[in-house]
C-alpha positions in Angstrom: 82.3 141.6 23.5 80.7 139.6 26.1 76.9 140.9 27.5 77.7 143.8 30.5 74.0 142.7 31.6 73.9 140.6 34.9 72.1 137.4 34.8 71.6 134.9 37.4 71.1 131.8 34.9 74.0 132.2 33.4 76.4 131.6 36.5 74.2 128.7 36.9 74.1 127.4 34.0 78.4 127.5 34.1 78.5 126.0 37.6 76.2 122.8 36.4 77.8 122.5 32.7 81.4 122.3 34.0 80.5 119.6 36.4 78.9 117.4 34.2 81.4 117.8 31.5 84.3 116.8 33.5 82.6 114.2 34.9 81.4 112.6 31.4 84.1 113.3 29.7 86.8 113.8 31.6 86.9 112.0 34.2 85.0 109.0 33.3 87.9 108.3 30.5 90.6 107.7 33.1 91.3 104.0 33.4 93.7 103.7 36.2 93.4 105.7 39.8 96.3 107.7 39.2 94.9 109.5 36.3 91.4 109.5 38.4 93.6 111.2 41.6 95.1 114.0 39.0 91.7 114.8 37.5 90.3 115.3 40.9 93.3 117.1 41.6 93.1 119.5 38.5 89.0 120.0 38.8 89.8 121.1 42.7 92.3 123.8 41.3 90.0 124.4 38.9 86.9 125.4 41.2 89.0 126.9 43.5 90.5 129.8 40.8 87.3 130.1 39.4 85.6 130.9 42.4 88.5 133.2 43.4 87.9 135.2 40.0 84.5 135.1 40.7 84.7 136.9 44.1 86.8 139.1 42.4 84.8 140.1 39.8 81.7 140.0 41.9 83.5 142.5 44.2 84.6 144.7 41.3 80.7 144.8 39.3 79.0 144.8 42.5 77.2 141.8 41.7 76.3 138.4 43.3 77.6 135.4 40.6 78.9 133.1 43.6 76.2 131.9 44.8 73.9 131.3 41.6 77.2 129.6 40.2 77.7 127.6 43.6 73.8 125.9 43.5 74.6 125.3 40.3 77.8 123.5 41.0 75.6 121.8 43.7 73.1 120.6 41.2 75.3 119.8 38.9 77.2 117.0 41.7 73.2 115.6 42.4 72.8 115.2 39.0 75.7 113.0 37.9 74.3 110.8 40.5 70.9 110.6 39.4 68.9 107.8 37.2 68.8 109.8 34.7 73.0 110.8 34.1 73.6 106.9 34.7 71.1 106.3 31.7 73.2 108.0 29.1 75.3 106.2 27.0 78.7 105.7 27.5 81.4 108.4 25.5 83.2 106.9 22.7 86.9 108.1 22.8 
């Protein structure tokens, strides 16, 4: 059974994660644009039911995920683009 405790970090932490991993692994592996189109495609769906379970469960518990989960999302985007993310080495399929 998952923690009933509310914490802030951890919607961050989700947001950030999932945007890096599909990015690196994911969507850096497709090699021609209609692959690259249908990733975008299936991520867009992706953040769009999440967010919609996230309201609902916000609205349900009372609580306030969406927005902690969003900045990290946010940060998560500024980070692929950073010196840093283009340092790593590349994925090995």
């Amino acid at each position: 059974r998952t923690s009933t405790t509310h914490n802030p970090r951890v919607a961050y932490a989700g947001g950030f994660n999932t945007v890096v991993f599909w990015h690196r692994f994911v969507y850096k592996n497709c090699r021609s644009l209609p692959e690259k189109l249908w990733a975008r495609l299936c991520f867009g769906y992706h953040l769009l039911a999440s967010g919609a379970f996230r309201l609902l469960n916000d609205l349900r518990k009372h609580t306030s995920d969406r927005k902690n989960a969003r900045d990290g999302i946010r940060a998560g985007w500024a980070w692929i683009e950073s010196e840093e993310y283009a340092a790593l080495p590349p994925v090995k399929e």
